[in-house]
Structures are given as structure tokens and as C-alpha cells.
N, C-alpha and C positions, 0 to 999 in steps of 0.2 A: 213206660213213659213215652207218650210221641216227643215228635221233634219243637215244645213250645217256647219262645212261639213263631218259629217258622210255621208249626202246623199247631191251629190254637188248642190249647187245652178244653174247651167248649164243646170240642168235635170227639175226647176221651168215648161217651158211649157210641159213636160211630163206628172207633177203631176198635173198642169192644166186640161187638156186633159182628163184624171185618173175622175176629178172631176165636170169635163162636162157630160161624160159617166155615171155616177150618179145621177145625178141631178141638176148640179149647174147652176148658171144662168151665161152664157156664158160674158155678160155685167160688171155682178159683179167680173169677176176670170179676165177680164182684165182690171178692175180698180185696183183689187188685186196686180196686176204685176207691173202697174203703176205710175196711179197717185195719191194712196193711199200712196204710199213708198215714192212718193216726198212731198206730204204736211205730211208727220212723217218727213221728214230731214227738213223741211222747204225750198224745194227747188222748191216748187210747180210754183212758179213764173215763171221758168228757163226752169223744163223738166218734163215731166210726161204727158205730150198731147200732139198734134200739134194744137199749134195756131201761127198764127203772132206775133213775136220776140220773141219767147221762139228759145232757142239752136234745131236746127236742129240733132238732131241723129234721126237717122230710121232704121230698116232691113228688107229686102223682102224678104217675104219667098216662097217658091214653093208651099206650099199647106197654108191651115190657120194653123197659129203657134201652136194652141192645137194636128193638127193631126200627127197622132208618125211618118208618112210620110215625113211628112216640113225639109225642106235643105234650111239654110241661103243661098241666091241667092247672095242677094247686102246686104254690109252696110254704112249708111253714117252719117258721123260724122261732125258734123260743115260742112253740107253740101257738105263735099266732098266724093266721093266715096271709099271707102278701102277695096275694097274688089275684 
């Protein structure tokens, strides 16, 4: 967890990214972001993957979400597009 919001939570794949660059295991820093955060709310059921019937949110990003490059392209929330 950064420091939010002294350091905004917005900037998470940044400091992801940061922690790639070091060593981390790329698998682990995106369960991090995840679906680590949804089974601590207990909402693991609902959001934090994609599997069949959990809630559809997703965002495309132009390059992989860790690289300082990536610009949200699409996002979709209950399957719709908003972006």
C-alpha cells in the first residue's frame, strides 16, 4: 500500500512498475492490486479476477499497466464501455 493520500493511490501501477524494476514478481504485484484487496473487503466473490459472473469492470491499457508509458485506452464497468 503507498502512502494515500499523501502519495495518491492513482499512482498504485507506478509504484507497481518501481517494484517490478527491482525485483518483484510481476504475478504477485498483480494480485497485489487485485484480488488480494478483494478477499481483505470480502468481496472476492464479485471483483478482483475475471471469471464468469463476477461484475465485469476492466481497463485497456496501451502498453502493460506497470509500464510508466500505459494510457487507460477503454474502461468498462458492468460491461459497459465509459470511456
Amino acid at each position: 500500500m503507498c502512502d494515500h493520500p499523501v502519495i495518491p493511490l492513482e499512482n498504485a501501477n507506478i509504484h507497481a512498475g518501481v517494484a517490478l524494476r527491482y525485483g518483484a514478481d510481476e504475478q504477485k504485484l498483480l494480485e497485489m492490486l487485485t484480488i488480494n484487496p478483494a478477499k481483505i473487503l470480502g468481496i472476492d466473490d464479485r471483483v478482483g479476477s475475471i471469471k464468469k459472473g463476477k461484475d465485469a469492470d476492466i481497463v485497456i491499457w496501451s502498453h502493460h499497466p506497470f509500464d510508466l508509458r500505459a494510457k487507460v485506452e477503454k474502461v468498462y464497468i458492468d460491461g459497459e464501455n465509459c470511456l
